[in-house]
KEKE-3310 file (N, C-alpha, C; in steps of 0.2 Angstrom, whole numbers, plus 5000, padded with zeros to 4 digits):
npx = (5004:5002:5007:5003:5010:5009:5018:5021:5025:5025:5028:5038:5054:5058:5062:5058:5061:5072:5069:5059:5068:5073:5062:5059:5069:5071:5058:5059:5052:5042:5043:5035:5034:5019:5020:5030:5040:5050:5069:5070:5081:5087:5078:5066:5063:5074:5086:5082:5080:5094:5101:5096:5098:5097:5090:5076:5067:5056:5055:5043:5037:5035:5018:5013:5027:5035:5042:5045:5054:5040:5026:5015:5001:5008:5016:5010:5003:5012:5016:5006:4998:4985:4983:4977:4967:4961:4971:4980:4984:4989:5001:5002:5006:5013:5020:5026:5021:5029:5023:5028:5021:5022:5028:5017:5003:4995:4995:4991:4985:4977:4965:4956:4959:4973:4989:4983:4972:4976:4977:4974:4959:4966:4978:4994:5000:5015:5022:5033:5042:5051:5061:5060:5058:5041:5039:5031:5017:5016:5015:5006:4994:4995:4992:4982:4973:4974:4966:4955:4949:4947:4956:4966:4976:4990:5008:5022:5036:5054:5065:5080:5093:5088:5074:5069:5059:5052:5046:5040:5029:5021:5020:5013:5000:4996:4996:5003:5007:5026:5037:5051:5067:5075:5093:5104:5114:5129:5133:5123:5119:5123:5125:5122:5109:5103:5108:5100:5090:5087:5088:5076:5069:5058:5050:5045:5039:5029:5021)
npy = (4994:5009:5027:5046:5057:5072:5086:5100:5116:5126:5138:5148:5144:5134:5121:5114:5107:5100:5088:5086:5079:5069:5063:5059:5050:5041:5033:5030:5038:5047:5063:5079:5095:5108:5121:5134:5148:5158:5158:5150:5145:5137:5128:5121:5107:5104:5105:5095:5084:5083:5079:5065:5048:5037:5028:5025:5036:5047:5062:5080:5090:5108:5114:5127:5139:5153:5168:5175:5176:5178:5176:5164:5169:5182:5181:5177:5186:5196:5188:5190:5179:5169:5159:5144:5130:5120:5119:5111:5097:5082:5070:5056:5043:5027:5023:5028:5045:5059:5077:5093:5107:5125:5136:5139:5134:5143:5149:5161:5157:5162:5173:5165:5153:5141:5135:5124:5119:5113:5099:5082:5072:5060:5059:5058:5069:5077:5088:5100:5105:5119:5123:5140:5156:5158:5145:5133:5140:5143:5128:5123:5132:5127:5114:5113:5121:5111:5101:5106:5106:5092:5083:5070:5062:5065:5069:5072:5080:5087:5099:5100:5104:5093:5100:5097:5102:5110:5101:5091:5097:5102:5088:5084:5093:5093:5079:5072:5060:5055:5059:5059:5067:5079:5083:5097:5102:5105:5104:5101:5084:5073:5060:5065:5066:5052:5044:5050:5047:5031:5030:5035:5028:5015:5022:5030:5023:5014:5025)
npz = (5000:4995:5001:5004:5009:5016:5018:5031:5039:5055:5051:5043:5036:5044:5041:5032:5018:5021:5031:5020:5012:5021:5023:5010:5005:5016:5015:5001:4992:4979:4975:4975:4975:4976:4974:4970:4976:4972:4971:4958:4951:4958:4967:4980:4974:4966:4980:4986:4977:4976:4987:4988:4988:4984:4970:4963:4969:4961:4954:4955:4943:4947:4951:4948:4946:4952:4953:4961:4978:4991:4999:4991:4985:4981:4976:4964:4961:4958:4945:4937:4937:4943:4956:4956:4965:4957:4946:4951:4952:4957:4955:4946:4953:4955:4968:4985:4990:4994:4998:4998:5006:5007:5017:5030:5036:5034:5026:5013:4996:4987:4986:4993:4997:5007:5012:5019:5012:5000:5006:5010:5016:5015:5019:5025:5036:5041:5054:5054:5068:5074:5085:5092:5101:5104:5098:5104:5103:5090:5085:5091:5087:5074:5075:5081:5069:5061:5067:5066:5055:5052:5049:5058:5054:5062:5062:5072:5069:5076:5074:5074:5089:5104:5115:5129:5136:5130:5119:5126:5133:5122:5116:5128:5126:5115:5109:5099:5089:5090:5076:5078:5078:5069:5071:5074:5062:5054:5043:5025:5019:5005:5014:5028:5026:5021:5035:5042:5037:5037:5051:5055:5048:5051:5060:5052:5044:5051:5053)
capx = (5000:5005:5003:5004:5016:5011:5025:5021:5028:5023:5030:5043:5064:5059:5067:5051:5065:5078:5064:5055:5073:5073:5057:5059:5076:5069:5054:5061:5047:5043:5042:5032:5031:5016:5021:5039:5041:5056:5075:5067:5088:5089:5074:5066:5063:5081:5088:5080:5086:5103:5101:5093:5103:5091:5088:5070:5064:5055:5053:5038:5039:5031:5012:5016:5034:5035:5048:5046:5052:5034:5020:5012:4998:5009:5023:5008:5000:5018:5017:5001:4994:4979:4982:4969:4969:4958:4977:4986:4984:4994:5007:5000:5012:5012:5026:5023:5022:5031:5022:5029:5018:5023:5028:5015:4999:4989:5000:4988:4987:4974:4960:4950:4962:4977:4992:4979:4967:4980:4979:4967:4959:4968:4986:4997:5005:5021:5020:5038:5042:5059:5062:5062:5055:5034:5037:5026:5011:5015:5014:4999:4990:4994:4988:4972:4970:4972:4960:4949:4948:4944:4963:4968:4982:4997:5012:5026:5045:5057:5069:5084:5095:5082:5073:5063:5054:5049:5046:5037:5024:5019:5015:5007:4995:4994:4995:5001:5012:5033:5040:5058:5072:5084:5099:5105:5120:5134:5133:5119:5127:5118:5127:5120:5101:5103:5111:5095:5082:5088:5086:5070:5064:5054:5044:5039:5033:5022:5016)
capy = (5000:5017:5032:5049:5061:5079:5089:5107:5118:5129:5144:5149:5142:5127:5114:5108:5103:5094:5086:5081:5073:5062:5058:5055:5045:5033:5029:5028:5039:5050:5069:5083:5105:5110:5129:5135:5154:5162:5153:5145:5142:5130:5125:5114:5103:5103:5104:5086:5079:5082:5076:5058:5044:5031:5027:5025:5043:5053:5072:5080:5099:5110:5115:5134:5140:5160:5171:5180:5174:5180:5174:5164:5175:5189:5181:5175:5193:5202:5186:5190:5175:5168:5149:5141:5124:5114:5119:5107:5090:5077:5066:5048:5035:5019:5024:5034:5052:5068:5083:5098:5115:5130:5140:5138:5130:5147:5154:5163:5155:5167:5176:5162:5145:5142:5131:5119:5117:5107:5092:5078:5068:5052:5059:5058:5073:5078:5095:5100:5109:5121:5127:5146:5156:5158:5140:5131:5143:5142:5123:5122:5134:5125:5109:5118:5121:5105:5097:5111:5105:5087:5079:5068:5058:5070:5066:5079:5079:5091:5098:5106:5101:5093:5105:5093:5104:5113:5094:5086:5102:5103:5081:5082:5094:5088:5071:5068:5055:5059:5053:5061:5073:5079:5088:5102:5097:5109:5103:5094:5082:5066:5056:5065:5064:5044:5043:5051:5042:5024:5030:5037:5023:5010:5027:5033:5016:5014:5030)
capz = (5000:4997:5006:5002:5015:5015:5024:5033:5043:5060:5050:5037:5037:5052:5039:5028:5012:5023:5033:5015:5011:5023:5021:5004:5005:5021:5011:4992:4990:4975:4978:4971:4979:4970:4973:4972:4973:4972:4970:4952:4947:4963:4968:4983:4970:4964:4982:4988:4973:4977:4993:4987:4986:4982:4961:4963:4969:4955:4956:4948:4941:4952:4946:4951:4948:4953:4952:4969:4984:4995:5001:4984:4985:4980:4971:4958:4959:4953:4938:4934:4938:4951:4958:4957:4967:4951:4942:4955:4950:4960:4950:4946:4954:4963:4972:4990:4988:4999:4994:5003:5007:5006:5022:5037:5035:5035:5019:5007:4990:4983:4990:4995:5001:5008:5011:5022:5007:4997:5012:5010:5021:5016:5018:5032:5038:5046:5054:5057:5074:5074:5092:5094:5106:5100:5092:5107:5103:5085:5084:5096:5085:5067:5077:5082:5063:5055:5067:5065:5048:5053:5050:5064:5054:5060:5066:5071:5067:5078:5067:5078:5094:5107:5117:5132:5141:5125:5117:5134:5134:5113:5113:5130:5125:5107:5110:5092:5089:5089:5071:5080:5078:5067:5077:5070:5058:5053:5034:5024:5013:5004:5018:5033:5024:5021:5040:5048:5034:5039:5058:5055:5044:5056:5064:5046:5040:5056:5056)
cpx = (5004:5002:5008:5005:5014:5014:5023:5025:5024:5026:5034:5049:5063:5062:5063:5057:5068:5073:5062:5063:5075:5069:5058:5064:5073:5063:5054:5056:5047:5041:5039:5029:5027:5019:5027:5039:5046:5062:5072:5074:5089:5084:5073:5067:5071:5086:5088:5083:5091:5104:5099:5100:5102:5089:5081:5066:5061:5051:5050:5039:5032:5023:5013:5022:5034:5040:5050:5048:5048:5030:5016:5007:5000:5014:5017:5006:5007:5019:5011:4997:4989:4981:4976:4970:4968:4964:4979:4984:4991:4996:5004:5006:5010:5016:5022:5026:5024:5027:5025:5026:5024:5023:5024:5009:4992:4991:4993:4988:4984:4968:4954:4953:4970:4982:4987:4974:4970:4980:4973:4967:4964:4978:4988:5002:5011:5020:5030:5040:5049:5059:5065:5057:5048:5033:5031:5019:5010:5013:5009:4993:4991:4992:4981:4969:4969:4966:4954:4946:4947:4950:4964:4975:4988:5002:5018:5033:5048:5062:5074:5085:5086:5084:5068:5060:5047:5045:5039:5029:5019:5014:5013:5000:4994:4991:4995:5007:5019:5036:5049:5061:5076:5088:5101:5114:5124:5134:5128:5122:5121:5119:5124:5111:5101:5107:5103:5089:5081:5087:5079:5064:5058:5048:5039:5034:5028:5019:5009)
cpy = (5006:5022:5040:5056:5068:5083:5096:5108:5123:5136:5142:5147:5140:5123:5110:5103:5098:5089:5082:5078:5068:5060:5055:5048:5040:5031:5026:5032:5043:5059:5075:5089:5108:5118:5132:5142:5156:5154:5146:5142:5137:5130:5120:5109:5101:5101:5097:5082:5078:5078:5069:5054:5037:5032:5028:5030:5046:5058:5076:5086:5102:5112:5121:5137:5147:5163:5173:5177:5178:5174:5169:5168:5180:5189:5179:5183:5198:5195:5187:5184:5172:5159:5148:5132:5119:5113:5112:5100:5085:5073:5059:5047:5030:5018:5030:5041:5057:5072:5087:5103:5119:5135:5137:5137:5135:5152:5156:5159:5159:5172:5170:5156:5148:5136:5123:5118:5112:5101:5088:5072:5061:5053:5059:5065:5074:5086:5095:5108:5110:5124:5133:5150:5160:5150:5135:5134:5140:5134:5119:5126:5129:5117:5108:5118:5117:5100:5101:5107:5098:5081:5076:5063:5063:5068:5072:5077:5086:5092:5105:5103:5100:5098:5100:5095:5107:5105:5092:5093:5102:5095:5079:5085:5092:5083:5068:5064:5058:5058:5055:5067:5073:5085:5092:5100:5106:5109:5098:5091:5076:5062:5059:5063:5055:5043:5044:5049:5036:5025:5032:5031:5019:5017:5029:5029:5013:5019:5028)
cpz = (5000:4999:5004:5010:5012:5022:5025:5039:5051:5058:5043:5040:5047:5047:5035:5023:5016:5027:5026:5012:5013:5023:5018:5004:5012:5018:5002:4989:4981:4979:4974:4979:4973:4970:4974:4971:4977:4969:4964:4950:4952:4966:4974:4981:4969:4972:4986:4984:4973:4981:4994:4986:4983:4974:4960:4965:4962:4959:4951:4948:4947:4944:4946:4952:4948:4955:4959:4977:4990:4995:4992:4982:4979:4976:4964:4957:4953:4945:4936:4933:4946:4951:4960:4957:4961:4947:4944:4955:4955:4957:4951:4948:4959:4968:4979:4986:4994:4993:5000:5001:5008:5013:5026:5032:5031:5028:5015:5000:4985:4989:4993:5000:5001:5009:5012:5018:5003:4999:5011:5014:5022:5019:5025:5033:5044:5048:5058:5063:5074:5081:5092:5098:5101:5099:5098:5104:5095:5082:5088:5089:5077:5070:5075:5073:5059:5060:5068:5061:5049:5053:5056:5064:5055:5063:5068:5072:5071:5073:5073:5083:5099:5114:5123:5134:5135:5119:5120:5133:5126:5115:5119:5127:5116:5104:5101:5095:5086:5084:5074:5078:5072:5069:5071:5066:5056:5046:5033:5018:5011:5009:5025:5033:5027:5030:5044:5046:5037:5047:5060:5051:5044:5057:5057:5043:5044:5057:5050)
residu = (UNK:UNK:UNK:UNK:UNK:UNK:UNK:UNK:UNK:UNK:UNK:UNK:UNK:UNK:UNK:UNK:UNK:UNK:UNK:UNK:UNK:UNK:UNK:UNK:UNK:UNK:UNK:UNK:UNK:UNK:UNK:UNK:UNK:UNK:UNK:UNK:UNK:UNK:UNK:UNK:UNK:UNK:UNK:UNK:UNK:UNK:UNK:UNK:UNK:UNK:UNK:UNK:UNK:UNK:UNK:UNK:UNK:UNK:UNK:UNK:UNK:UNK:UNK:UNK:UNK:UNK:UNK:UNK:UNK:UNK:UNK:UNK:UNK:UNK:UNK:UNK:UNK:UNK:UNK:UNK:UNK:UNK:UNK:UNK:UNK:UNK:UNK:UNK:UNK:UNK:UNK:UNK:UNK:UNK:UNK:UNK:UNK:UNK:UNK:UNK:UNK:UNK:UNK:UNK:UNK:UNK:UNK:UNK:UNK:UNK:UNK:UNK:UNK:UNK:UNK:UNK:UNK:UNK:UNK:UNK:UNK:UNK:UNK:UNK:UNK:UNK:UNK:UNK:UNK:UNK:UNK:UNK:UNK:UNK:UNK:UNK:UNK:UNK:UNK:UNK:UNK:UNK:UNK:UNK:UNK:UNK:UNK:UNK:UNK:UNK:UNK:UNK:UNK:UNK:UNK:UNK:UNK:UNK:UNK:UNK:UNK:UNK:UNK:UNK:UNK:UNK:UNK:UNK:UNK:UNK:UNK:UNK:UNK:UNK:UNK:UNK:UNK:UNK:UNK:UNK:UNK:UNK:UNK:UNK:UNK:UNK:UNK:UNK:UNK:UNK:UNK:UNK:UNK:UNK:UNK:UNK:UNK:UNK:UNK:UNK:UNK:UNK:UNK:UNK:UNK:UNK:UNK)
# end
């Protein structure tokens, strides 16, 4: 059975891409960011692949590629284009899928949806939590909103040295399940990715 991985964050630069690299790489999965705005010359898209080690990955073209690094919203508005979710098709495969969102779960994508529209009932989410001061609130409130929304499959990934107090307090009152950490690394390299996919690989395949 395959199961499709959609990856967000509790804000903006918490570590969504190096997070969907390990995902990708511990599950062989396939990868596709329907909305890439800004750094169109290197790319999420383009940075994961580097990062893979695995033959088996395939990487889908973004459905939305925008010059501006902003908000999508605003990067489509300075292209003269409106997103519109009916655009963004999901990549036929038989293989698992990462898809990775776009900054925080609340991001704008037009005037009416937002990153949290993108997410379907059947998927599994990872919500990744980077430790700064706010990030408890923040990672309580983007909780709050995916089960507003009726989601209950989430799991959460810390991404940065562990913090227990800030840790112990986020998954009592959340009470999701832990898929773990990754510690803060000095250099990402395809050898530190494949080091913390294979460590993480059991937690992803049972979640």
């Amino acid at each position: 059975m395959t199961n499709t991985y959609f990856i967000t964050g509790i804000g903006t630069e918490v570590g969504k891409t190096i997070i969907s690299a390990v995902v990708t790489e511990a599950l062989q999965a396939d990868y596709f960011k329907p909305i890439q705005a800004g750094e169109l010359e290197y790319s999420d898209t383009d940075k994961v692949k580097a990062l893979i080690s695995n033959s088996k990955s395939k990487f889908f073209n973004n459905a939305y590629a925008l010059k501006t690094p902003m908000s999508p919203h605003a990067a489509a508005e300075i292209d003269e284009v409106t997103i519109d979710l009916k655009s963004i098709s999901r990549p036929k495969t038989q293989n698992h899928l990462v898809i990775e969102g776009a900054g925080g779960l609340m991001v704008p994508l037009n005037d009416k949806d937002c990153i949290i529209d993108l997410i379907e009932k059947t998927d599994k989410i990872i919500l990744v939590s980077r430790h700064y001061l706010g990030s408890i609130n923040h990672t309580l409130l983007s909780v709050e909103a995916l089960k507003n929304r009726g989601f209950s499959n989430i799991g959460i990934l810390f991404n940065g040295n562990e913090h227990p107090t800030t840790e112990r307090i986020i998954l009592e009152k959340t009470q999701l399940l832990c898929l773990g950490r990754i510690p803060e690394e000095s250099q990402i390299s395809k050898e530190i990715i494949l080091k913390h996919a294979k460590r993480l690989k059991l937690n992803l395949e049972n979640f």
